[in-house]
C-alpha positions in Angstrom: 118.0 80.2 126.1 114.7 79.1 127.4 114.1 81.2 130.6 111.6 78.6 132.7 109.2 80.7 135.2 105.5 78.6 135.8 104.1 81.5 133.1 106.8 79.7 130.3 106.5 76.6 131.8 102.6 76.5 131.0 103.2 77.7 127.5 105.6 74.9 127.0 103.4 72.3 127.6 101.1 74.1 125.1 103.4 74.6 122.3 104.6 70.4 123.0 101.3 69.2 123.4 100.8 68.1 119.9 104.5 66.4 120.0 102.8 64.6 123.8 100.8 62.1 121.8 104.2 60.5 121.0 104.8 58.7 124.2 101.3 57.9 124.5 97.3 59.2 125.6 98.6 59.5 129.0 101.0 62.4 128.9 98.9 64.1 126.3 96.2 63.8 129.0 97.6 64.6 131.7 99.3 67.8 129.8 95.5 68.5 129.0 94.6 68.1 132.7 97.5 70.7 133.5 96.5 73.3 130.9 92.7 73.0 132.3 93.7 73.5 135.9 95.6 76.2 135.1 92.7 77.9 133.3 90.0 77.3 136.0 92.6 78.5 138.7 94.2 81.4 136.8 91.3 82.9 134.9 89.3 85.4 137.3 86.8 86.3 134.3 84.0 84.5 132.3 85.4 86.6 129.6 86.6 83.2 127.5 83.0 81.3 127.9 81.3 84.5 126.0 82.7 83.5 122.6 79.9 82.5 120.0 81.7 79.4 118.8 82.4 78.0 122.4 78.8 78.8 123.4 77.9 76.1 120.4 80.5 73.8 121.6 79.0 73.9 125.0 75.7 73.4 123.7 76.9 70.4 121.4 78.7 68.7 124.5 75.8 69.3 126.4 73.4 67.6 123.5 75.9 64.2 123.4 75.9 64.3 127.2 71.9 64.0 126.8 71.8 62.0 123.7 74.7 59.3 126.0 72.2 59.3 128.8 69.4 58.6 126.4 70.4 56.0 124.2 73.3 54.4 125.4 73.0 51.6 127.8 77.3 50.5 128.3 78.1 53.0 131.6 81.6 53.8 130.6 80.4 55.2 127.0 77.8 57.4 129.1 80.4 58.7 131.2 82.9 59.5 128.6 80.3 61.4 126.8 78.7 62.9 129.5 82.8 64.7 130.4 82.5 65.3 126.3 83.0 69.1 127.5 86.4 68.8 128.8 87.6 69.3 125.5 86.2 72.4 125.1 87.2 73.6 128.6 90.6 72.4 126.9 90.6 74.5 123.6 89.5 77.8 126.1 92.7 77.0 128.4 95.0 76.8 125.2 93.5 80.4 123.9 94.1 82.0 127.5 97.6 80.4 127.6 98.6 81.9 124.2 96.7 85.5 124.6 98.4 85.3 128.4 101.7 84.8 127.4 101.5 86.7 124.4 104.0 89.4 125.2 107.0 86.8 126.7 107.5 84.8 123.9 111.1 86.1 122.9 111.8 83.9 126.4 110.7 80.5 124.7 111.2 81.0 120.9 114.1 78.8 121.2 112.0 76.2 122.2 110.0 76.2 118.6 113.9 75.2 117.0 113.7 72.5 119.5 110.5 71.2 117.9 111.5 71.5 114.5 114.5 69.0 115.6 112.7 66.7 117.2 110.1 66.3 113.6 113.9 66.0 111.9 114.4 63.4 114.5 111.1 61.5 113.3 112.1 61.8 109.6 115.7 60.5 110.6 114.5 57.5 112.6 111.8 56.9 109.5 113.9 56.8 106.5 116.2 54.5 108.4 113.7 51.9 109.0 112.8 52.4 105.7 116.1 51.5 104.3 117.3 49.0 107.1 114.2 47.2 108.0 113.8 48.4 111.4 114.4 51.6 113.4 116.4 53.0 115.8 114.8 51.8 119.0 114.3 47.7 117.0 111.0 48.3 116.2 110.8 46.3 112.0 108.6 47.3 109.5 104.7 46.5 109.5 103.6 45.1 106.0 106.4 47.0 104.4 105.3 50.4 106.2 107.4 52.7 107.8 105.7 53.1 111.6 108.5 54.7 112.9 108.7 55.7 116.6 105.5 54.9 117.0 106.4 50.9 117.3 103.4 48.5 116.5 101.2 51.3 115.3 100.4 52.3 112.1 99.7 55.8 112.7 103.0 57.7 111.8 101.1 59.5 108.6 98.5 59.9 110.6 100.4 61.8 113.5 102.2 64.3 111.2 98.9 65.3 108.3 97.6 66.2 112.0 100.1 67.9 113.5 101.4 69.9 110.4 99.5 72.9 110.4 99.9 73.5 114.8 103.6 73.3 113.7 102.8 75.8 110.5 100.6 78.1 113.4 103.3 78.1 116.0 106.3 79.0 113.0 104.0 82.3 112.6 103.1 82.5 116.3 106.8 83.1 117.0 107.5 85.1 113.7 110.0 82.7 112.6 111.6 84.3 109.5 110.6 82.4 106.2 112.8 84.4 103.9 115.7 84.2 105.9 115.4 80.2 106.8 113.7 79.2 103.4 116.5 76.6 102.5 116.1 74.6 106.0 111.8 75.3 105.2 111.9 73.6 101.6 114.7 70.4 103.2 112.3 70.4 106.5 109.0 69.9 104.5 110.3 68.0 101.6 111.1 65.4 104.9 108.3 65.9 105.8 105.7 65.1 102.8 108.3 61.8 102.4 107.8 60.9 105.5 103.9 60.2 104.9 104.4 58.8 102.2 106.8 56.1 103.2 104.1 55.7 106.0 101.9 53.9 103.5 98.8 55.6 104.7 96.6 56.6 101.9 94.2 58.7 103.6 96.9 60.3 105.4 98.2 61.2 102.1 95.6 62.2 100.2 94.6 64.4 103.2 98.5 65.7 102.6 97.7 66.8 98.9 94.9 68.6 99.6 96.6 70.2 102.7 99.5 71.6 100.0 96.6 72.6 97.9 95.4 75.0 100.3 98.5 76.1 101.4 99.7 76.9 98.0 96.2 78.6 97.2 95.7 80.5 100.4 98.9 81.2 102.2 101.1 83.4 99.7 104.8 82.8 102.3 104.6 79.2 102.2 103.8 78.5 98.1 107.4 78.5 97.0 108.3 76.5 100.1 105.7 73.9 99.6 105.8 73.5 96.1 109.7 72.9 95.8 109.0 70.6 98.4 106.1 68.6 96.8 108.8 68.1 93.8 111.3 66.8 96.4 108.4 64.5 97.1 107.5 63.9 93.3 111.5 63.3 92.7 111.7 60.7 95.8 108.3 59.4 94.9 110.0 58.6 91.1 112.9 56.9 92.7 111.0 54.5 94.7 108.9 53.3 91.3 112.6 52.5 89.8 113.1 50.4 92.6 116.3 52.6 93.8 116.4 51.8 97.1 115.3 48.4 96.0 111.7 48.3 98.3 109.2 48.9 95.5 106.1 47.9 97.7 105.6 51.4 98.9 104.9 52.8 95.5 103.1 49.5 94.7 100.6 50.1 97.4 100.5 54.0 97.4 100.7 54.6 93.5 99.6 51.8 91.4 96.7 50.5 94.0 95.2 53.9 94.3 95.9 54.5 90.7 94.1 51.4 89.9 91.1 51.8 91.9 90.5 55.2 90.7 90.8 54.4 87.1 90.0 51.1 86.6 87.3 50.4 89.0 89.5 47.8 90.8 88.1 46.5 93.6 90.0 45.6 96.9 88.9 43.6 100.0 90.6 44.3 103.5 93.2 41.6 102.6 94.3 44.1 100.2 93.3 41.3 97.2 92.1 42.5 94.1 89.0 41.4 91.9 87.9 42.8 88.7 84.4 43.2 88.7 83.5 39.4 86.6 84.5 38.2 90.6 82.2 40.4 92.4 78.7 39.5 93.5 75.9 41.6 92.5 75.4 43.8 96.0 79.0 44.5 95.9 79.3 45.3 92.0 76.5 47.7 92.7 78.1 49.6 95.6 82.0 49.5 93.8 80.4 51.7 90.7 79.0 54.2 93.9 82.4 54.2 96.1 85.0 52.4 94.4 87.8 54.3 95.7 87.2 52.9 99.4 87.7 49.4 100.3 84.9 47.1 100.7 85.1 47.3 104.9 84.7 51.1 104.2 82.0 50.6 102.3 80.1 48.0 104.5 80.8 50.6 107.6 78.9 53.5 105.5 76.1 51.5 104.0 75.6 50.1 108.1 75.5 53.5 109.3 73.5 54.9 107.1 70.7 51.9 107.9 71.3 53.1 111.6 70.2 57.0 110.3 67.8 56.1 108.6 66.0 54.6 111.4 67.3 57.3 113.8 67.2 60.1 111.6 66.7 63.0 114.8 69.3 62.2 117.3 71.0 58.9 115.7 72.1 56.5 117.7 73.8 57.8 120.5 78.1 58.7 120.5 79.8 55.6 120.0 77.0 53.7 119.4 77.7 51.9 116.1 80.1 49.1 117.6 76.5 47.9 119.7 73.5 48.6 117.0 75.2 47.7 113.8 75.7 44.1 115.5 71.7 44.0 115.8 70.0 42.0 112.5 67.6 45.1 112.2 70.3 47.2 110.8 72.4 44.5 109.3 73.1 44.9 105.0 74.2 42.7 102.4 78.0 43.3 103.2 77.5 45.3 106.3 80.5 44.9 108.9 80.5 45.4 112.3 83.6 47.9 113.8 84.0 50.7 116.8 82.8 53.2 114.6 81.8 53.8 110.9 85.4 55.3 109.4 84.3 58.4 108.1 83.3 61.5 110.4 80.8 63.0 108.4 78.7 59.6 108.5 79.7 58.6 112.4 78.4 62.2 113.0 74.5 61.8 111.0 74.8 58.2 112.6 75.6 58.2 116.4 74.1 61.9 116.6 71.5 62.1 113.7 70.4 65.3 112.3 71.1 67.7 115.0 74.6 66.8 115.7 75.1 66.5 111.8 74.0 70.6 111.4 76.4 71.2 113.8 79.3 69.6 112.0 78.1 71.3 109.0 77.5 75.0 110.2 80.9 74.5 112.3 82.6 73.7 108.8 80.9 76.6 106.7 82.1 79.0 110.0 85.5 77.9 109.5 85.5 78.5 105.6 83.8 82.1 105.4 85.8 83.4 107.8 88.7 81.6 105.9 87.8 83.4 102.9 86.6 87.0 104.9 90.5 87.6 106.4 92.3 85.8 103.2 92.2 89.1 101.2 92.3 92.1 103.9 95.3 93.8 105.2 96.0 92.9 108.5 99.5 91.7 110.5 101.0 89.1 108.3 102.4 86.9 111.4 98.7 87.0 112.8 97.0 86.8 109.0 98.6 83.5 108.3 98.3 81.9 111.6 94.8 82.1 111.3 94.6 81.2 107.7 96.7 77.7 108.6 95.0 76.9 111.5 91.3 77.4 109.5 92.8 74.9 106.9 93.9 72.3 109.5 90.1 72.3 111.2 88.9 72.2 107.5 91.4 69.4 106.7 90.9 67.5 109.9 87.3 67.1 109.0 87.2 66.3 105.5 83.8 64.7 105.1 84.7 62.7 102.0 87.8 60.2 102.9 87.8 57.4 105.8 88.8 59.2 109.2 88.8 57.3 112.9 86.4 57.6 115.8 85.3 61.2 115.9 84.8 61.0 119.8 88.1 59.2 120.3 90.5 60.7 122.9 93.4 61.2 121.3 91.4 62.3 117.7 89.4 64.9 119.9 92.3 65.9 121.9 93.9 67.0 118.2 90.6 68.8 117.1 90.3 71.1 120.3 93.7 71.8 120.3 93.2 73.1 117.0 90.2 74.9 118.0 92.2 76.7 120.9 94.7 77.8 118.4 91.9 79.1 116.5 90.2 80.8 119.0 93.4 82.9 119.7 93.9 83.6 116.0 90.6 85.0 115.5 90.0 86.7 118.9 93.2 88.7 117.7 92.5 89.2 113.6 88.6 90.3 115.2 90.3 92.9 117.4 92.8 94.3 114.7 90.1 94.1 112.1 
């Protein structure tokens, strides 16, 4: 049994609040809103604001709060940005939660069970829309691609790549026992990896491969979980190109088109058309034989944003400023296409924030990774250990500079990041400690 006391009741909301963006921004929000109130109210100490990696988040929110003010004209963008460090105040709030409620958790452990139901629950509700054309709640398939219970949105894949190593953290955060529950681990994941793939996001699952990668590589308890489970996903992945379930489509988009475009320097437009290169003008010929494995929109977004560098090399263009300047002529290139943001973090990053925000990014990912690599070998509590070491491979995973991504300074994308980072924070506040 869950024993609810406002201690629990605050951990509770942290443990769902990757499972909030479900319903929508608004309850993943508001859940924020509840965590940081509690923080500011509860926390007697500046203690939390004297770690070295929220010091430089400060200091970064600080710089796009200046950088808003400076360059961007649109008052609601200067706003947002200016309240960039709400996020931070958010990851601090998680880390006090977790270190504050540390020594209760026997009181909520059912409540991780309940979590791991309600992901079965979104592989159920999938895999029936999958095979009946629609889901449980009417909502019908989108091009052939499984959205899921998250309706007219194409962001299923998206959702679980995300969410899958907070769900990892909080199974070694309650010191759920692997051995003992490997058989439910190997079904659960197997679901799980199927699931994104019937979503019919590629990034998503490229992003998942390299994810299993790293897990195999770095995190010794979960290899033989995660590799039966990738050749549960190899096995269903086979029985979709036989046409078994008689919807082909989803290995025709996620096999043979990336298959294609990797090998055979295939080109495809947004209309997901393909031209050999005979069909292609010169400007695009050029730029398929640079980054032929990204669609032509992706590549128009880079080649913009890169102009927009280029000519704002120090502090770029200001957050969110691509969907204004890369409608200006000034900026414009032979296929350049106008969007909300450039699709890839790395570039919206050197674009909207230039060169200083772009060290940031880049010192922030070479933290993560040394200290990945420092507590991978040493001897420390193997619940703790492992935490940390899934947690450091989500940040590292979330920020993959080299696939398309969405807007960096998104809500809901920087609600995921700082709830990784307050996860993080915890993990290595505690491996430091015991070190």
């Amino acid at each position: 049994m869950i024993r609810i006391n406002n201690r629990n009741l605050i951990l509770l909301i942290c443990m769902f609040l990757p499972l909030s963006y479900i319903p929508g921004i608004f309850v993943t929000e508001l859940s924020a809103l509840i965590l940081i109130i509690y923080f500011v109210f509860k926390n007697k100490s500046l203690e939390y604001f004297q770690n070295n990696l929220i010091i430089a988040f400060i200091i970064f929110s600080i710089y796009i709060a200046v950088v808003a003010i400076v360059k961007i004209d649109h008052n609601d963008l200067k706003i947002s940005s200016i309240f960039y460090f709400r996020y931070t105040i958010l990851a601090l709030s998680i880390c006090y939660v977790l270190n504050f409620s540390r020594n209760n958790l026997i009181e909520t452990k059912n409540a991780l069970l309940i979590i791991y139901f309600l992901y079965l629950f979104i592989f159920f509700d999938s895999f029936y829309q999958f095979l009946i054309g629609k889901n449980l709640f009417g909502f019908e398939l989108i091009n052939e691609r499984v959205s899921g219970i998250f309706g007219t949105e194409l962001i299923l894949g998206s959702f679980l790549i995300k969410t899958l190593p907070l769900l990892l953290w909080l199974t070694f955060y309650f010191k759920f026992d692997l051995n003992k529950n490997k058989l439910f681990l190997i079904f659960f994941f197997s679901f799980f990896l199927i699931t994104i793939y019937l979503s019919g996001g590629r990034t998503s699952f490229a992003l998942m491969m390299i994810s299993i990668i790293l897990i195999i590589f770095f995190i010794k308890p979960l290899k033989k979980i995660f590799l039966y489970s990738l050749i549960g996903l190899i096995f269903f992945i086979s029985l979709t190109s036989l046409n078994v379930f008689g919807k082909s489509v989803i290995f025709e988009r996620m096999v043979k088109k990336s298959f294609n475009q990797i090998t055979n320097n295939l080109f495809l437009d947004g209309d997901n058309m393909v031209f050999t290169q005979e069909k292609l003008s010169d400007s695009k010929k050029k730029i398929t034989k640079n980054l032929r494995l990204f669609s032509e929109e992706h590549q128009g977004h880079y080649q913009l944003a890169m102009n927009l560098f280029f000519q704002n090399p120090v502090v770029g263009v200001g957050p969110k400023g691509f969907r204004f300047h890369c409608r200006k002529i000034n900026y414009n290139s032979e296929i350049g296409i106008c969007s909300t943001h450039p699709h890839n973090t790395a570039i919206q990053i050197l674009s909207e924030t230039g060169f200083i925000g772009f060290l940031f990014y880049i010192t922030f990912l070479f933290f993560i990774f040394f200290n990945l690599l420092k507590f991978w070998k040493k001897k420390l509590d193997f619940y703790e250990k492992n935490g940390f070491l899934v947690i450091s491979i989500g940040l590292l995973i979330y920020l993959f500079p080299l696939l398309p991504s969405g807007n960096f300074f998104n809500n809901w994308i920087s609600l995921i990041l700082f709830n990784y980072l307050g996860f993080y924070l915890y993990s290595y506040n505690i491996l430091k400690k015991n070190d």
